[in-house]
C-alpha positions in Angstrom: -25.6 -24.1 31.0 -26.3 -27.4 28.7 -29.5 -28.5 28.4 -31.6 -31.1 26.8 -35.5 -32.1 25.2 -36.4 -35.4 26.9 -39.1 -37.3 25.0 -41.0 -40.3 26.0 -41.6 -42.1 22.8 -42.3 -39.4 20.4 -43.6 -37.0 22.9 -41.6 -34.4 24.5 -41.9 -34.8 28.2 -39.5 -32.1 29.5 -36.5 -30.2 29.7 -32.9 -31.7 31.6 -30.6 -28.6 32.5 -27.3 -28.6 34.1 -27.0 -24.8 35.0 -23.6 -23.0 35.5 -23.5 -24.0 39.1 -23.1 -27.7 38.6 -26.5 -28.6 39.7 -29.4 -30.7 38.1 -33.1 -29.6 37.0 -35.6 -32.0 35.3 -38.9 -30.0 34.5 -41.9 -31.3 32.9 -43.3 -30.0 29.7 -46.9 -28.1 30.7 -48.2 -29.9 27.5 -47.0 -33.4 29.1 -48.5 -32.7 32.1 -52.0 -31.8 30.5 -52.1 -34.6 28.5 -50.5 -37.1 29.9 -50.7 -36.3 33.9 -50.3 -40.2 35.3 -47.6 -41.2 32.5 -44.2 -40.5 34.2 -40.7 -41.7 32.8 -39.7 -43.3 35.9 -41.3 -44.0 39.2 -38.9 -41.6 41.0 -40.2 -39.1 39.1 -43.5 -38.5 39.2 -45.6 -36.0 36.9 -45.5 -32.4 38.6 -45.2 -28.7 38.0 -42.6 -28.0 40.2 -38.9 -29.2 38.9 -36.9 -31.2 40.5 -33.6 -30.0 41.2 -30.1 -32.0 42.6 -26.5 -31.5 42.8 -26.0 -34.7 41.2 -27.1 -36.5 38.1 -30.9 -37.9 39.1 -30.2 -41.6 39.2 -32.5 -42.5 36.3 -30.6 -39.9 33.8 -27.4 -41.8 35.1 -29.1 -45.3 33.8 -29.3 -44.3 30.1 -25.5 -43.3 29.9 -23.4 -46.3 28.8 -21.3 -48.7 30.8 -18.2 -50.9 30.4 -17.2 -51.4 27.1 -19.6 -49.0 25.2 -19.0 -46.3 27.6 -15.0 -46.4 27.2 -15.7 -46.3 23.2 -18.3 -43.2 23.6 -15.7 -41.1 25.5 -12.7 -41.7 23.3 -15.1 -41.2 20.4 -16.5 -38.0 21.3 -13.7 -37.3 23.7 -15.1 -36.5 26.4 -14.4 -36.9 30.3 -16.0 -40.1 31.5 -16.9 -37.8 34.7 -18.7 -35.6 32.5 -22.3 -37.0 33.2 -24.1 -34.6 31.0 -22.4 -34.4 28.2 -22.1 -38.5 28.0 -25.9 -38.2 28.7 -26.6 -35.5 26.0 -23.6 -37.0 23.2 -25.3 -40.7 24.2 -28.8 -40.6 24.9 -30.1 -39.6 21.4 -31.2 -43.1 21.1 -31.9 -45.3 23.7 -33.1 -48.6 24.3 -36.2 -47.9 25.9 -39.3 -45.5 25.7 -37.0 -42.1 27.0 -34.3 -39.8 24.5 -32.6 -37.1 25.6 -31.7 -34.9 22.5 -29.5 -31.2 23.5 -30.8 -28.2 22.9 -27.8 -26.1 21.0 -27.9 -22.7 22.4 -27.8 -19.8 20.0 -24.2 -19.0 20.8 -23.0 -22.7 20.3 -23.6 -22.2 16.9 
């Protein structure tokens, strides 16, 4: 399972985990929600308690990975399968242009 801390701005909005099946959760953080209930990070994705879960990639999550040119250099680089949506998003995604990060959480055996 590889997971990751997605932040809006500076502000940890939730949690993006690709469990051992090969399906997709995105969860909002409780703080998030209490604080910032109407302030989603995309308009398919609304502020809620309940997860949203998907056998693919969410399309938004898909939009920060790199394309082209820059995409070709990040999987030679880090060597890693262009298929491999997750880890491009979680090797890539650190720093994006835009408002949302995605920054992975390194499980305790991964260390």
């Amino acid at each position: 399972m590889r997971r990751g801390n997605v932040y809006y701005k500076d502000v940890i909005a939730g949690q993006i985990i690709e469990t051992s099946e090969g399906d997709y959760v995105f969860q909002y953080d409780e703080n998030y929600i209490a604080v910032h209930p109407t302030q989603f990070i995309t308009f398919s994705m609304p502020v809620q308690k309940a997860p949203y879960k998907d056998h693919r990639l969410f399309p938004f999550f898909e939009g920060l990975i790199p394309e082209g040119w820059l995409l070709a250099i990040a999987t030679k680089n880090w060597k890693i399968n262009a298929n491999d949506r997750m880890g491009l998003l979680l090797a890539c995604c650190q720093n994006c242009i835009g408002a949302v990060s995605v920054i992975p959480i390194i499980e305790e055996d991964e260390k």
